[in-house]
C-alpha positions in Angstrom: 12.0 -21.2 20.5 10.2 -18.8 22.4 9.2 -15.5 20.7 8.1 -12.5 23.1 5.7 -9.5 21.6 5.8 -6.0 23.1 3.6 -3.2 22.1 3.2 0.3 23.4 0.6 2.5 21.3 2.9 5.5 21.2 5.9 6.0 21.2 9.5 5.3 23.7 9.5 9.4 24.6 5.5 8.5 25.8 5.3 5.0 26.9 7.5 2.9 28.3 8.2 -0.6 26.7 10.6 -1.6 29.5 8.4 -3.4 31.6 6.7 -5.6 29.2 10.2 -6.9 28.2 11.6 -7.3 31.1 8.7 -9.4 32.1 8.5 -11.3 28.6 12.7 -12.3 29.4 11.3 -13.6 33.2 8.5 -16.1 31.2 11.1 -17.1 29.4 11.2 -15.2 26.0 14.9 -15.7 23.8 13.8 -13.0 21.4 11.7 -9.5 21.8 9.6 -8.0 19.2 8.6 -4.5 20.4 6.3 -2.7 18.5 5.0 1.0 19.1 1.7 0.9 16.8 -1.8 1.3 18.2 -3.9 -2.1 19.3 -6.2 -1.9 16.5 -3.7 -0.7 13.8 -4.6 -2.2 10.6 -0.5 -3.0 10.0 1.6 -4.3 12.9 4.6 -4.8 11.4 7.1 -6.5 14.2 3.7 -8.5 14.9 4.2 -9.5 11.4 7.5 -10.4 11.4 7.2 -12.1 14.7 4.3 -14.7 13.1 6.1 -14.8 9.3 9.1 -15.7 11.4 8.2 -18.2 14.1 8.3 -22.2 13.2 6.3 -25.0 14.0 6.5 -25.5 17.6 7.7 -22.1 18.9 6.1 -20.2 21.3 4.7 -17.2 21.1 4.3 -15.0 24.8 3.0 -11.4 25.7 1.5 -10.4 28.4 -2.2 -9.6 27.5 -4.7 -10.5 24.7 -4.5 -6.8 24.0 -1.2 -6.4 23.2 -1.5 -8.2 19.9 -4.8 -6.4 19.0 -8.1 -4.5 20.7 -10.1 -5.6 17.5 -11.5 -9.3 17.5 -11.1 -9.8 13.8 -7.3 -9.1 14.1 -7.2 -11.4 17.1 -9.0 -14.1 15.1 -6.7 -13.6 12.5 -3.4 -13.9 14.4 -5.0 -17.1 15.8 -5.8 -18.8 12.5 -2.1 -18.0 11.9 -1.0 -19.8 15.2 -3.3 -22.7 14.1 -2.0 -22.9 10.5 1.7 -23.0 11.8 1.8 -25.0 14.3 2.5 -22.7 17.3 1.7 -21.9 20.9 0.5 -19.0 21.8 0.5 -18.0 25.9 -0.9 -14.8 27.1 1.2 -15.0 30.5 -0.4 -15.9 33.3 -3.8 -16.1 31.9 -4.3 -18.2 28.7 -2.5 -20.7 26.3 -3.3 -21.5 23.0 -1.6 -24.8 22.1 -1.9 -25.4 18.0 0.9 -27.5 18.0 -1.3 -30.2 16.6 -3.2 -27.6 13.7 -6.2 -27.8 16.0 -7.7 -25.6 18.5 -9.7 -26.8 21.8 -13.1 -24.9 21.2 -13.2 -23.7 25.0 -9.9 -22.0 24.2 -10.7 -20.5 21.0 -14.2 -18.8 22.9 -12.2 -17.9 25.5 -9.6 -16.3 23.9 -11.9 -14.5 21.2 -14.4 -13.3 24.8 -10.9 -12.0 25.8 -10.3 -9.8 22.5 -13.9 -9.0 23.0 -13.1 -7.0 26.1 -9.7 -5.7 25.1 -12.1 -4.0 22.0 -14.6 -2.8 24.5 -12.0 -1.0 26.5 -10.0 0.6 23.9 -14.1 2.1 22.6 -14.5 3.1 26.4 -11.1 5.0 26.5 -11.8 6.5 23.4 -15.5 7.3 24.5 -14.0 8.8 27.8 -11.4 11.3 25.7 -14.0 12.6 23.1 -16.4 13.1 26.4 -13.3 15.1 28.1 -12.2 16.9 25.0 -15.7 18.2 24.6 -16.4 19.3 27.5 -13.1 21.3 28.0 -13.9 23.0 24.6 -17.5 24.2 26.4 -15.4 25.8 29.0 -13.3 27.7 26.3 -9.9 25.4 26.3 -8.5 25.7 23.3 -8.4 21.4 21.9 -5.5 20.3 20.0 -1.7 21.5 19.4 -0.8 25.1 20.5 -0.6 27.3 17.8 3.0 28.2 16.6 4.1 31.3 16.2 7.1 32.4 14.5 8.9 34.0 17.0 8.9 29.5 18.0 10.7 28.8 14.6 13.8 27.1 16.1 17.4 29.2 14.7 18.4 26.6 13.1 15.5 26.7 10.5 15.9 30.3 10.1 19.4 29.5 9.3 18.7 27.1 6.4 15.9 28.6 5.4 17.3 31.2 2.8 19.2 28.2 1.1 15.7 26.9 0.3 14.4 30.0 -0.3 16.9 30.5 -3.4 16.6 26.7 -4.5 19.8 25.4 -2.9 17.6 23.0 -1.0 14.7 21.1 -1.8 12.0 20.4 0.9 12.9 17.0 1.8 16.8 18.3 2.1 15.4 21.1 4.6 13.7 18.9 6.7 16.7 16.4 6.8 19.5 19.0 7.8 17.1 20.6 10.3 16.3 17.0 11.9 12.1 17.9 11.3 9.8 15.9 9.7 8.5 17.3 6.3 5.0 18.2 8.2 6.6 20.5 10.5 8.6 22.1 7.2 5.4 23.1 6.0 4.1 24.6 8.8 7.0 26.9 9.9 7.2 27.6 5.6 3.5 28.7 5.6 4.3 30.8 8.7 7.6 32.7 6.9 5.8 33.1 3.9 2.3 33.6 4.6 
């Protein structure tokens, strides 16, 4: 079987995962794993499930070396795992891994690990680049960060529920379902109105 993996380091309102699976399908992927997790993210979990799930003999496809991971000791990981079950792994159009026989060719395995190599370097650069850019717009007085909320932003249908919390109708976690906001953002219009 051939398994596809798709990641995007934010999420589908911010990237879009379309092409990468629309490309993994043309290489000839049966299944999709798409993941929205950052490249060097300690926990990938559709990565995961993609290697716990894949057999001896199936093929494993995405489209670049960093798209499973921008840290060489999680690509050296995932590839122990190839090696240990038995897989293929094919960065398309650029390299394959063939473990199929529990062995690696050592040419492959440099070239594969120079490749993760590079995918680390460039996620440092980008990072590099941002921190560079972030500074500098705070030396010419941009404010860095979220906007601050006021609470004249509190959405109406906070304000609505927010006296049922207020006299312990609702708990926080039952405010933050019925208004559709994540506990984080409770807190911060709560701090506001109570402040």
């Amino acid at each position: 079987m051939i398994h596809g993996y798709a990641r995007c380091s934010t999420n589908e309102s911010k990237q879009d995962i379309d092409r990468q699976v629309r490309e993994l399908k043309a290489a000839g992927a049966e299944t999709v794993f798409l993941e929205y997790e950052h490249g060097d993210a300690a926990v990938k979990k559709q990565l995961s499930s993609l290697l716990e799930t894949a057999a001896e003999g199936d093929t494993i496809i995405t489209l670049e070396v960093s798209r499973l991971a921008r840290s060489t000791k999680q690509l050296c990981e995932i590839i122990e795992v190839i090696r240990a079950k038995r897989l293929r792994l094919e960065i398309v159009g650029s390299i394959t891994v063939d473990c199929s026989n529990g062995q690696i060719d050592p040419m492959t395995n440099a070239f594969i690990q120079m490749s993760g190599v590079f995918a680390e370097l460039e996620l440092r650069i980008i990072r590099e680049r941002v921190r560079s850019g972030m500074a500098n717009a705070k030396a010419k007085g941009a404010k860095i960060g979220r906007p601050q909320t006021t609470i004249d932003q509190i959405p109406s249908g906070f304000l609505r529920h927010y006296p049922a919390f207020k006299s312990g109708q609702l708990n926080l976690s039952e405010l933050a379902r019925v208004c559709d906001l994540s506990r984080t953002t409770v807190y911060k219009y709560l701090d506001l109105l109570d402040g």
